[in-house]
VEXDO-806184 format. One line per field, with one value per residue (C-alpha): x, y, z; residue in one letter; residue number from 1. Coordinates in nm, 3 decimals. Layout:
% VEXDO-806184
X	c(X,...) $
Y	c(Y,...) $
Z	c(Z,...) $
residuo	c(A,...) $
num	c(NUM,...) $
//
This chain:
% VEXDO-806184
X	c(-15.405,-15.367,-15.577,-15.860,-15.863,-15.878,-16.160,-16.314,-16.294,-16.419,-16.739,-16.805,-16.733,-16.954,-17.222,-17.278,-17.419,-17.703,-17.756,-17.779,-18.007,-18.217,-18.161,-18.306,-18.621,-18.695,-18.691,-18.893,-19.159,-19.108,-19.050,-19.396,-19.598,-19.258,-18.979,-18.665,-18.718,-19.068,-19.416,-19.580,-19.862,-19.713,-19.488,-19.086,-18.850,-18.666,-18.993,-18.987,-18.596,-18.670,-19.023,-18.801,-18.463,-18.339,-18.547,-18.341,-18.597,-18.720,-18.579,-18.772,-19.046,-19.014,-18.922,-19.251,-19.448,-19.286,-19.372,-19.712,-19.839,-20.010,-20.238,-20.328,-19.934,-19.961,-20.247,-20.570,-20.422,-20.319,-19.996,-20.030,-19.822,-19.526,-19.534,-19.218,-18.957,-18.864,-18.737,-18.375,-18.468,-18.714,-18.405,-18.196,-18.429,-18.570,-18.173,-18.134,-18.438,-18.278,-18.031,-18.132,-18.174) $
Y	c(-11.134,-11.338,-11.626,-11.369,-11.202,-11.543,-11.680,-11.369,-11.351,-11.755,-11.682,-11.403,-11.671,-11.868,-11.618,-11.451,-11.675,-11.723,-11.370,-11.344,-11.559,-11.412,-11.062,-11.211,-11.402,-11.037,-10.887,-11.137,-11.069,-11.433,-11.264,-11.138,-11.454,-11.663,-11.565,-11.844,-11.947,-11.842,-11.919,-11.597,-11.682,-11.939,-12.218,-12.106,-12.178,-12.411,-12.599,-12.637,-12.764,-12.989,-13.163,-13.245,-13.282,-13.602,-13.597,-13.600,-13.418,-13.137,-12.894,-12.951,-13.005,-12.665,-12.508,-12.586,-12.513,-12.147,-12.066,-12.224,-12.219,-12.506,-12.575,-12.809,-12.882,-12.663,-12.599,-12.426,-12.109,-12.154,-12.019,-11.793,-11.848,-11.665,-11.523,-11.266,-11.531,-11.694,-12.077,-12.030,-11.812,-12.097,-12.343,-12.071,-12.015,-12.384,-12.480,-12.174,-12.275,-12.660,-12.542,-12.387,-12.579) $
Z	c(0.830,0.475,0.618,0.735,0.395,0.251,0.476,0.381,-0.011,-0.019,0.206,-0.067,-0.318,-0.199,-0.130,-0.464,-0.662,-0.387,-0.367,-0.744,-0.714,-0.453,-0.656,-0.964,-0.752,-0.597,-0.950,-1.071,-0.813,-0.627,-0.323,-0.253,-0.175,-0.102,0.160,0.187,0.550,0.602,0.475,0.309,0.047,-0.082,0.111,0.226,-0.035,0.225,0.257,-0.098,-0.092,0.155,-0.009,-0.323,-0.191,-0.369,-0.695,-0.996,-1.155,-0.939,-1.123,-1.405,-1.220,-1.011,-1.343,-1.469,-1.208,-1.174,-1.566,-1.566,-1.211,-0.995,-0.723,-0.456,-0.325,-0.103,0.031,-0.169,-0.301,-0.605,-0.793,-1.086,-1.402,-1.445,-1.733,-1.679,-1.593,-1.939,-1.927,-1.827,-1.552,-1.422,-1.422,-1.230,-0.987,-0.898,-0.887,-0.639,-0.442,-0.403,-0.277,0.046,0.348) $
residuo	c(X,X,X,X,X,X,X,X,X,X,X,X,X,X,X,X,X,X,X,X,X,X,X,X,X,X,X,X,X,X,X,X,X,X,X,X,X,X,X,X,X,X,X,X,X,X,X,X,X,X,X,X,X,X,X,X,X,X,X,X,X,X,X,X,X,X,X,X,X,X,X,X,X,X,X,X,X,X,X,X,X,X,X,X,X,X,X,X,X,X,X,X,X,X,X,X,X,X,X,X,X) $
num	c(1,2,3,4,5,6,7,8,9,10,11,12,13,14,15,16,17,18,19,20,21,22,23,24,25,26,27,28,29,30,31,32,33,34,35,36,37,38,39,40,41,42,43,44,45,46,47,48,49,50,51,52,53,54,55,56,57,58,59,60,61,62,63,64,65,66,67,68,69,70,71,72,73,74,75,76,77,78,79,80,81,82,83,84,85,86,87,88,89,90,91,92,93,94,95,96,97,98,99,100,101) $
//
């Protein structure tokens, strides 16, 4: 019985901090063009995970591109700037986003 409450209390560990994370792109209004395993307006945050998976920058870069917008990545619609997540949020949620697979 220990071991199951321990399995249990380390998969909640483990879990929060994504679904923080997922809480704080919903409040932020991500979550109506994007959707993490499926593409919506814009592409699915896994897609996104896996097109810079390795680039010791993409957080910055993803960072950016969530306060300021972009275009022509993903196809022709283009993403608006985000003017209601401030700079640490961008870093919270393009770390989040890398993470998914």
């Amino acid at each position: 019985m220990k071991c199951l409450i321990f399995i249990l209390a380390c998969r909640l560990a483990f879990a929060a901090p994504a679904m923080a994370d997922l809480a704080l792109a919903t409040s932020k209004n991500c979550m109506a063009c994007h959707a993490v395993d499926k593409k919506v307006v814009g592409p699915a945050y896994k897609d996104v995970a896996a097109k810079y998976a390795g680039q010791k920058d993409a957080v910055d870069k993803l960072s950016a591109k969530i306060l300021k917008g972009g275009s022509g990545v993903w196809g022709p619609v283009p993403m608006p700037a985000n003017t209601q997540v401030n700079e640490a949020e961008a870093k919270k949620l393009a770390a989040w986003v890398l993470t998914l697979k």
